[in-house]
N, C-alpha and C positions, 0 to 999 in steps of 0.2 A: 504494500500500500504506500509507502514512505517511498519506493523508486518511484512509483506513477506521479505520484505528487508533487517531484523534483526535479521528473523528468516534464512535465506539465510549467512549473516554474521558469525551468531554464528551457524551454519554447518562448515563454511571455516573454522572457530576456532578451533573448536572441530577434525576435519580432520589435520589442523598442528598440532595440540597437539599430537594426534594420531601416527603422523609419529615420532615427537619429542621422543612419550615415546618407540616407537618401536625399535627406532636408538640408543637412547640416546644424554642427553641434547648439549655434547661436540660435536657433528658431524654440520660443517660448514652448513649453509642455503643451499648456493648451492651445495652442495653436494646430495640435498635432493630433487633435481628436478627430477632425473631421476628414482626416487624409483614408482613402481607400484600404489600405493595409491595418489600419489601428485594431477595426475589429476582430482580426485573426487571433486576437487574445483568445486565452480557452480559460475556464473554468467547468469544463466537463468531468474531470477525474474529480475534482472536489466533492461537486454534487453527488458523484456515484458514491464517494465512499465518507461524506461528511458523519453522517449515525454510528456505524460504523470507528471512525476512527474519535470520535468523541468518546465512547466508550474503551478505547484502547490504549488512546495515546495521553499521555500527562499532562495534567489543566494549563503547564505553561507553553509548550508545544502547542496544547491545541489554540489557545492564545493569540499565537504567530501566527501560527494558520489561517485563522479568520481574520487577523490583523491585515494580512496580504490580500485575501478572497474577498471578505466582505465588501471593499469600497471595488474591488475588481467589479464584481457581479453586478454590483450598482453602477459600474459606467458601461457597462456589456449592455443591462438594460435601455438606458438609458438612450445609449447609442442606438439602440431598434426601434426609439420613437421618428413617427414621420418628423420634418421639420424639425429635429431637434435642436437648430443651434436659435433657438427663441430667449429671450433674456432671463426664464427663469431656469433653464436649462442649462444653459451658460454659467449661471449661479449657481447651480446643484453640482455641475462639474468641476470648477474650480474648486469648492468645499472639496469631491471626493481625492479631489487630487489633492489640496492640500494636506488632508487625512492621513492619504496613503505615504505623503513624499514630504512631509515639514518643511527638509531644510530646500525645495522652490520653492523659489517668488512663483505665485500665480498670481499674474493680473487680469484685470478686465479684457474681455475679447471684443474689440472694433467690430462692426459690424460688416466692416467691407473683408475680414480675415477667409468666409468662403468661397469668394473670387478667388483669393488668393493661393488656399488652399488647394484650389482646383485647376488652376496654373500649371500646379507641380507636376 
């Protein structure tokens, strides 16, 4: 369960790096939600074995775990709304990003950012 789950991690990894090396390292986090590639994130092995691994693995473990997942899942979601980049969307993403990532600056996103996005 602990391979799936790392092996699933270091997919997410290798997928932001990816975008990172395609944009370049300078273009803001959230500027980088609406680019075609973002969603490739997975949190499929989570979901298979979250009960599962609650019951298996040690409260501070499981801790990490959702500390990683949780705000994931929430921008996985979020990202399958139509029209998602709306102001309050925009708002709920920067929170989960900051959640997830502390030490980014997330700032506000321009509204002309998915022209730009879609440039790319």
């Amino acid at each position: 369960m602990l391979t799936l789950l790392l092996a699933e991690i270091e997919h997410n990894s290798e997928v932001i790096n990816t975008v990172f090396d395609r944009v370049g390292p300078d273009r803001a986090m959230e500027d980088l939600i609406g680019l075609p590639d973002f969603p490739k994130l997975k949190a499929r092995t989570w979901s298979n074995v979250q009960e599962r691994a609650a019951a298996l693995l040690p409260d501070d473990l499981m801790a990490a775990l959702d500390g990683y997942y949780s705000p994931l899942e929430t921008l996985l979601t979020l990202m399958g709304f139509a029209n998602m980049v709306s102001d309050s969307i925009d708002r709920t993403l920067r929170e989960k990003i900051q959640e997830a990532k502390p030490e980014w600056s997330v700032a506000s996103v321009s509204k002309s950012w998915s022209a730009t996005a879609t440039t790319l």
